[in-house]
MARBA-627318 format. One line per 5 residues: their letters; for each residue x, y, z of C-alpha. Coordinates in pm, whole numbers. Example, Ala and Ser with C-alpha at 12.3 -4.5 7.8 and 13.67 -1.06 7.14 Angstrom:
// residues 2
as = 1230 -450 780 ~ 1367 -106 714
//
This chain:
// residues 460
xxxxx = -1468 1879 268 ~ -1174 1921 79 ~ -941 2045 348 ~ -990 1709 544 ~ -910 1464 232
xxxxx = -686 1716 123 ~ -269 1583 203 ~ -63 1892 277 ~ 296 1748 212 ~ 458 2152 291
xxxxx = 309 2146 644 ~ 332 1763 764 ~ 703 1652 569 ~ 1002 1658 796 ~ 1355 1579 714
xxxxx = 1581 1606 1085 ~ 1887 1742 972 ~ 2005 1888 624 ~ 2258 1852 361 ~ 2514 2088 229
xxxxx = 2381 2185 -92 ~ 2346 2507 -257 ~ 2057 2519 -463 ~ 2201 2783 -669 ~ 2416 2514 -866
xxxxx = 2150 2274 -918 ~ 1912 2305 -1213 ~ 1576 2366 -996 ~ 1423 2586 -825 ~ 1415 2391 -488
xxxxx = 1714 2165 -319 ~ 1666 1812 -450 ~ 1517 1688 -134 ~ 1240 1912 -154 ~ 1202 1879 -539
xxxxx = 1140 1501 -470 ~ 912 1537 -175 ~ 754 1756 -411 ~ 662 1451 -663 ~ 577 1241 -373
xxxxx = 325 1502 -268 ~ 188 1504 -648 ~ 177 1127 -645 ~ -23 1116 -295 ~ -281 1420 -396
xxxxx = -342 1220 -750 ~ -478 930 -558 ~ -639 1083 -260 ~ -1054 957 -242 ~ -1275 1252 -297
xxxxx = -1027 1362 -607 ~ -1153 1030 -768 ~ -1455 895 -675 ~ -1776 1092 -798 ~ -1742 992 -1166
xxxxx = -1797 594 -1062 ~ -2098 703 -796 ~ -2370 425 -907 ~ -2724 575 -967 ~ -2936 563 -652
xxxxx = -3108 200 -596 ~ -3482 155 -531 ~ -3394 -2 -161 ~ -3122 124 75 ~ -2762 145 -12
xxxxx = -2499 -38 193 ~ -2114 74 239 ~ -1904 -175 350 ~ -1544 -178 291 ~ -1161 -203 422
xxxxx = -815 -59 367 ~ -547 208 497 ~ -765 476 238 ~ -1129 318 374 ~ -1128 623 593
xxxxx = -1137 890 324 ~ -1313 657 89 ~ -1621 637 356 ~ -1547 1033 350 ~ -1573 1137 3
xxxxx = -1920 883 -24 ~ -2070 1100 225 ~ -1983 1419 63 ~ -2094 1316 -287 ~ -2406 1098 -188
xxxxx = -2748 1271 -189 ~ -2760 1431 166 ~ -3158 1330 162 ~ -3062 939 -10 ~ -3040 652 279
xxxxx = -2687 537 336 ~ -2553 361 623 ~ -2255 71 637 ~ -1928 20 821 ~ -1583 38 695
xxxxx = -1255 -62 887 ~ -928 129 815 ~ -588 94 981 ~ -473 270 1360 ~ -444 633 1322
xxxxx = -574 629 941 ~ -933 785 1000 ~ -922 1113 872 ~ -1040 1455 1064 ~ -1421 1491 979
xxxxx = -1515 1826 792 ~ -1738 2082 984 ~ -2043 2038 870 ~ -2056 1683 715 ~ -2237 1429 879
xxxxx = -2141 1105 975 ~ -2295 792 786 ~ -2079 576 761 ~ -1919 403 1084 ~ -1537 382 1089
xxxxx = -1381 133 1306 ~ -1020 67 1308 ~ -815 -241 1348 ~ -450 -340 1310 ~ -234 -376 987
xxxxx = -2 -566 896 ~ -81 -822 1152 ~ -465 -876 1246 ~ -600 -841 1544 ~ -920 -858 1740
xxxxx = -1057 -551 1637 ~ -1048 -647 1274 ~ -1202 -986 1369 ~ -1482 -799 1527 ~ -1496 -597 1215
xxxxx = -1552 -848 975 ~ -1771 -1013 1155 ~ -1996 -760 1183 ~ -1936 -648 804 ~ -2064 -992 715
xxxxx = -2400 -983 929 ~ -2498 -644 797 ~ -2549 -810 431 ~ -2797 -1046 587 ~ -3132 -931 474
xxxxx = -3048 -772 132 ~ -3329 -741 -146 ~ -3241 -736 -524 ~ -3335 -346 -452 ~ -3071 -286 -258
xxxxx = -2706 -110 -319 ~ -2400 -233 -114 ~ -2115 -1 -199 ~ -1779 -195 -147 ~ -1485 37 -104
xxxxx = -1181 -188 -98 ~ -825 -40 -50 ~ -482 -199 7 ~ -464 -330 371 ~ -781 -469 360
xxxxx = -701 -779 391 ~ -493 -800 685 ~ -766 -554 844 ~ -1035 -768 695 ~ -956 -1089 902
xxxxx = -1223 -1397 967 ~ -1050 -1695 983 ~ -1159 -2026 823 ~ -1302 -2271 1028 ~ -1042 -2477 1246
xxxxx = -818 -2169 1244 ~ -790 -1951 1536 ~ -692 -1532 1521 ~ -336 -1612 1670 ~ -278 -1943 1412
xxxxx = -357 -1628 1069 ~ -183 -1394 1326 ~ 146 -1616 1312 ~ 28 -1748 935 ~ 7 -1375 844
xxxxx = 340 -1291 1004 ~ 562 -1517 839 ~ 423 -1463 515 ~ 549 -1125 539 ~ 871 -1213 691
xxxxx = 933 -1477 398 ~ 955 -1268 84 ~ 647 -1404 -65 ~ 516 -1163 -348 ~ 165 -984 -258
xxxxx = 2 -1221 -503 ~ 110 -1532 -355 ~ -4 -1383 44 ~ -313 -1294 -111 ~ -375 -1656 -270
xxxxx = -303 -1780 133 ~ -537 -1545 300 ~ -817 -1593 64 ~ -821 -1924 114 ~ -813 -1947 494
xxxxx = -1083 -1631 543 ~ -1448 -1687 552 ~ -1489 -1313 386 ~ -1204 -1294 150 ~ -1171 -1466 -248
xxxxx = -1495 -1301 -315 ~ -1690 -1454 -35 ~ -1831 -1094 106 ~ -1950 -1003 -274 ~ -2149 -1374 -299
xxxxx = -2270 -1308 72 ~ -2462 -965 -48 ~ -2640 -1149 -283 ~ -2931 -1082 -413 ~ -2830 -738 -385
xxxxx = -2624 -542 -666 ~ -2283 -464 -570 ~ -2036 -194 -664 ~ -1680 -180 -579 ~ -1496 114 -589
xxxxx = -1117 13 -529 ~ -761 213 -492 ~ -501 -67 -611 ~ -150 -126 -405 ~ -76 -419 -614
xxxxx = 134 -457 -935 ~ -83 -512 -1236 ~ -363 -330 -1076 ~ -558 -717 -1077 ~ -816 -658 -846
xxxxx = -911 -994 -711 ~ -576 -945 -511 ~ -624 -594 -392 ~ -700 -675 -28 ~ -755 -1037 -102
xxxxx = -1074 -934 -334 ~ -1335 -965 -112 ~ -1570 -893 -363 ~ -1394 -1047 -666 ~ -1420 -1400 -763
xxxxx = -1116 -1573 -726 ~ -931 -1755 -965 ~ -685 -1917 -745 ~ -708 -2284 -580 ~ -662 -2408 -263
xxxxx = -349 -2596 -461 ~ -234 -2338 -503 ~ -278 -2191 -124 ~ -120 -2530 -38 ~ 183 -2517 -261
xxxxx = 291 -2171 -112 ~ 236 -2238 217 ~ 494 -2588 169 ~ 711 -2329 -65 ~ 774 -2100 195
xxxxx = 798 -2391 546 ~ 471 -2233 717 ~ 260 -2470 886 ~ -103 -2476 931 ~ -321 -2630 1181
xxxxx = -357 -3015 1039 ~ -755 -2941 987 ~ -674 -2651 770 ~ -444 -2879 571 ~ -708 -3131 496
xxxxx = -957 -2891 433 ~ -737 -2732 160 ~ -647 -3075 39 ~ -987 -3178 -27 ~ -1107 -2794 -107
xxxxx = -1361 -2723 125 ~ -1157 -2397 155 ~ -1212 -2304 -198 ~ -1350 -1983 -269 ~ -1592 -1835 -533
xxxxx = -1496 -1867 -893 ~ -1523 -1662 -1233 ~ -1867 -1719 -1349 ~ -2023 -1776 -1008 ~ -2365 -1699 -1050
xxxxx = -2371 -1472 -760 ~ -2142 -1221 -853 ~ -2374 -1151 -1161 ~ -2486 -761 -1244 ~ -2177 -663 -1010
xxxxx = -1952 -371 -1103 ~ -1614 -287 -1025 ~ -1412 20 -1115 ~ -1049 122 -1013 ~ -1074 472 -899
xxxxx = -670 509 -859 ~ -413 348 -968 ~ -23 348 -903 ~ 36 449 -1278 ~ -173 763 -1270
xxxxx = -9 855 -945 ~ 358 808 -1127 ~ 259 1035 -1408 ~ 147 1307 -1187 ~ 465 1307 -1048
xxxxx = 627 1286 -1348 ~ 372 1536 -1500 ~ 511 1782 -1201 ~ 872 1722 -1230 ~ 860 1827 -1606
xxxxx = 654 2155 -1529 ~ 942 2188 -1252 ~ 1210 2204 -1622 ~ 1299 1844 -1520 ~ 1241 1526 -1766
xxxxx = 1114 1236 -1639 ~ 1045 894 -1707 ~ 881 622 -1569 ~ 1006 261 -1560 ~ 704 100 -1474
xxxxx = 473 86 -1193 ~ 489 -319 -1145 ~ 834 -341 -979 ~ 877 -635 -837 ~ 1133 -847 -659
xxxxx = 1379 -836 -357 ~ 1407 -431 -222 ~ 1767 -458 -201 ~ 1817 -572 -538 ~ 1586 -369 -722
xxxxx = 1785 -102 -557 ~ 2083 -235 -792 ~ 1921 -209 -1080 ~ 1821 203 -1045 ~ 2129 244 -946
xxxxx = 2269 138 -1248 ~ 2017 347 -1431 ~ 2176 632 -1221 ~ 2533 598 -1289 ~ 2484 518 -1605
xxxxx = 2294 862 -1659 ~ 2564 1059 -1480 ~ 2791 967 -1633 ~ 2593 1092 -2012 ~ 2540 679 -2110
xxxxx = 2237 528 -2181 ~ 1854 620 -2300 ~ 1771 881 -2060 ~ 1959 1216 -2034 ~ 2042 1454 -1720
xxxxx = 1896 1655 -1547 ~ 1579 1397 -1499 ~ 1396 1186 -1266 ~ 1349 820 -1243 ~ 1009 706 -1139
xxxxx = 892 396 -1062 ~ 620 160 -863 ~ 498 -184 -802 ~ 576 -362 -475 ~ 916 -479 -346
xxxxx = 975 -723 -60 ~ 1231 -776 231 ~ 1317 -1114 355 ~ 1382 -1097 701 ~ 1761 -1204 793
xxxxx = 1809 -1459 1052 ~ 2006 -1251 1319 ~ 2248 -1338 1545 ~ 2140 -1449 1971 ~ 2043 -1161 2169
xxxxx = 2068 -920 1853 ~ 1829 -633 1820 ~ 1575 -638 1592 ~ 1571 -467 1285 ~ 1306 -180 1231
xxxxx = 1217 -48 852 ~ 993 -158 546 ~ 1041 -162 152 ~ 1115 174 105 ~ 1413 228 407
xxxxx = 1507 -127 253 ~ 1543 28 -95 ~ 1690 340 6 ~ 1994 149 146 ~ 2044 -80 -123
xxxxx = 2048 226 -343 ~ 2312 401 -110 ~ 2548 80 -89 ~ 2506 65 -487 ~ 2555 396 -548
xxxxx = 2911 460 -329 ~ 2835 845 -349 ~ 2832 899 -737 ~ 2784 1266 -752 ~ 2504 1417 -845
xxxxx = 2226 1167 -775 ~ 1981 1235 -471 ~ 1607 982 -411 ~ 1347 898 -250 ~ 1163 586 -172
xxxxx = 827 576 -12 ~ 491 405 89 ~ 233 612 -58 ~ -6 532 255 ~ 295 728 453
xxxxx = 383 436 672 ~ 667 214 543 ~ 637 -90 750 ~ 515 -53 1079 ~ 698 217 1199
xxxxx = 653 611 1155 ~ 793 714 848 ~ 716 694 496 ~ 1027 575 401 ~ 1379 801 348
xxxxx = 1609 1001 158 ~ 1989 956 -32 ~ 2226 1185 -107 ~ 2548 1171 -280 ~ 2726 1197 88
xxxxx = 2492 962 260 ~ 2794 732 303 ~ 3006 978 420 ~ 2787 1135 663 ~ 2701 768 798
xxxxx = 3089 689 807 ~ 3116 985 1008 ~ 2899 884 1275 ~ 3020 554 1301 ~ 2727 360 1149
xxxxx = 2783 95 894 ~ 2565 41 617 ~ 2681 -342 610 ~ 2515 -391 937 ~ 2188 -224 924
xxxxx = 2147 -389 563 ~ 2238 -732 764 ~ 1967 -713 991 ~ 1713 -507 784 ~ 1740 -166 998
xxxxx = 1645 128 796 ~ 1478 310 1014 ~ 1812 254 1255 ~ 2031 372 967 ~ 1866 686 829
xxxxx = 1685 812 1175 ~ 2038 850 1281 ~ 2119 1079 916 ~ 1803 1254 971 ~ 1702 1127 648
xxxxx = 1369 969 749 ~ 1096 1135 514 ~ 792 1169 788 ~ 435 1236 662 ~ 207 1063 845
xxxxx = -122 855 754 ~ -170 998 382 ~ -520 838 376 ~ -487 663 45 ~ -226 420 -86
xxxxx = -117 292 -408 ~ 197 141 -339 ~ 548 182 -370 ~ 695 557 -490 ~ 1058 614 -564
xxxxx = 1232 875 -751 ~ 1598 926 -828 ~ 1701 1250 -1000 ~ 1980 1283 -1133 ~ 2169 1649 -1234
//
């Protein structure tokens, strides 16, 4: 069981191309790129499913037990139930997890627990079809009955039912601009509950009379977990005011029915209190903060010191890139509170407002962490001695292959030297462009978890 939820960073990290660095002059035992991959492996293991989830198992229910549940780690959540769970107890459900996120079955366990996957971030049909079907298994449920909800980040884009008088393309293109606008998770969330049928709690009030237990992994800052994938199960203390005031905030239009129906709140969703929601349990089985101080935990048995800023980063990719670079110089150069040789740690979620770009211009490709990495690079200008990483911990940053990437103190140079300028592939948000062509992509593949945002910056 454990070799199939298990994340091997050694065997599945690549780095094309290297830097010239002699490990004999730096204060570890590895060359700073590995050292940092090292605490990105730590962070990724800490949060991985079957490390976390037996001590929040619910005791076995008179009836049958349902698992539903959605999210990049739904895979290896559905995994580690079926490894823990009485191999002689009833247990059945469905869980949908992103394209290519279903993790290799172990020889020998059996298979429960269907796994369907569907697209992220965009919907699609398949997680239409999903949720559909998610909602019409809890028809039927007895107060003796167990539905096991295991919600990860993702769910809610692979989650999808639209509201009524909204079709899958209108919350495709909906969807799509909210992430192109540099709207904060919380304020997406507050639109997609609102204009779902299964979101804002409405799956948790649907399994009613049954009890429900939800086991989530958060992704979001603040660990709130009526926002982790749009809290299916979690009543919802946002209005469809506010739905309506974000969508006007940000120019994005919704069919005119949809509009009245928020206006006059048909669209609301289930509130704090709600009756239905009563004898319900929830418990956070990973968190980006424990994942940050196993990282930090390794760096320090590594002889390194390391601090954590805080895993709730927020704000613009490019410009929280400023502010660690700051950090950075300023420990370089032997200012400030922390001293050298450490690591800089921190989480939350960034965003990346999508430039307008020019007629006929390609398109940029990256996500957060390639977004961060070259803020950090154009901040930095080469100050000696600094090397990081910035990743997604579900090892997909964005929608393309890679995690995220690497800097080194002769990023710049090596960039300048191959005629790419860091201007440009800032202008039109191109990270993977920019570092694919340094070889400084850092390449894991689906981690099968996720809790957000990792970045490191150690400085010697």
């Amino acid at each position: 069981m454990n070799g199939a939820c298990t994340y091997d960073a050694n065997s599945r990290f690549t780095r094309r191309g290297s830097l010239p660095l002699s490990s004999a002059a730096m204060p570890l035992r590895s060359p700073p790129q590995a050292f940092l991959q090292s605490l990105f492996h730590a962070a990724v293991q800490r949060a991985l499913p079957l490390h976390n989830t037996a001590a929040f198992l619910p005791p076995l229910p008179k009836g049958r037990t349902l698992v539903l549940g959605a999210g990049k780690a739904g895979g290896a959540m559905a995994q580690a139930v079926e490894a823990l769970w009485p191999a002689d107890a009833p247990l059945s459900g469905l869980v949908v997890t992103r394209y290519g996120h279903t993790p290799p079955r172990p020889p020998g366990l059996a298979q429960r627990i269907e796994v369907v996957e569907a697209a992220h971030p965009v919907p699609d049909a398949a997680g239409l079809e999903a949720a559909q079907r998610i909602l019409a298994l809890t028809q039927g449920l007895t107060a003796d009955d167990l539905v096991l909800c295991l919600v990860s980040g993702g769910g809610s884009a692979l989650l999808t039912l639209p509201a009524e008088g909204l079709s899958l393309q209108g919350k495709q293109r909906i969807n799509q601009q909210l992430l192109e606008s540099g709207a904060h998770i919380g304020e997406m969330n507050c639109v997609r509950k609102h204009l779902s049928r299964i979101k804002g709690g409405r799956l948790g009030a649907a399994c009613a009379p049954a009890r429900v237990v939800t086991l989530t992994i958060s992704d979001v800052p603040g660990d709130d977990p009526s926002t982790i994938a749009s809290g299916p199960t979690v009543a919802d203390a946002t209005t469809c005011e506010d739905a309506l005031d974000i969508l006007r905030r940000y120019a994005i239009a919704v069919p005119a029915a949809v509009e009245q129906a928020l206006q006059s709140g048909a669209l609301e969703t289930p509130k704090p209190g709600d009756a239905a929601f009563h004898g319900h349990g929830l418990h956070l089985i990973a968190t980006p903060q424990q994942s940050l101080q196993a990282a930090a935990e390794a760096a320090r048995a590594a002889g390194i010191a390391a601090y954590i800023l805080s895993d709730e980063v927020e704000g613009e990719s490019r410009e929280v890139a400023k502010v660690h670079a700051a950090i950075a110089r300023a420990v370089a150069k032997g200012q400030g509170a922390f001293q050298k040789p450490c690591v800089i740690l921190s989480g939350g979620e960034t965003t990346v407002t999508i430039r307008p770009r020019a007629p006929g211009a390609a398109k940029g490709r990256g996500g957060r962490a390639g977004e961060f990495c070259m803020g950090l690079a154009q901040a930095l200008q080469g100050v000696d001695g600094v090397w990081a990483l910035a990743a997604d911990t579900d090892g997909i940053d964005g929608v393309e292959d890679n995690a995220g990437a690497q800097v080194a103190p002769d990023t710049l140079a090596r960039a300048a030297a191959l005629g790419l300028k860091l201007s440009d592939h800032l202008d039109r948000n191109d990270a993977y462009g920019f570092f694919s062509a340094l070889g400084d992509l850092v390449v894991t593949g689906p981690t099968h978890t996720n809790v957000n945002d990792f970045r490191a910056v150690l400085v010697v």
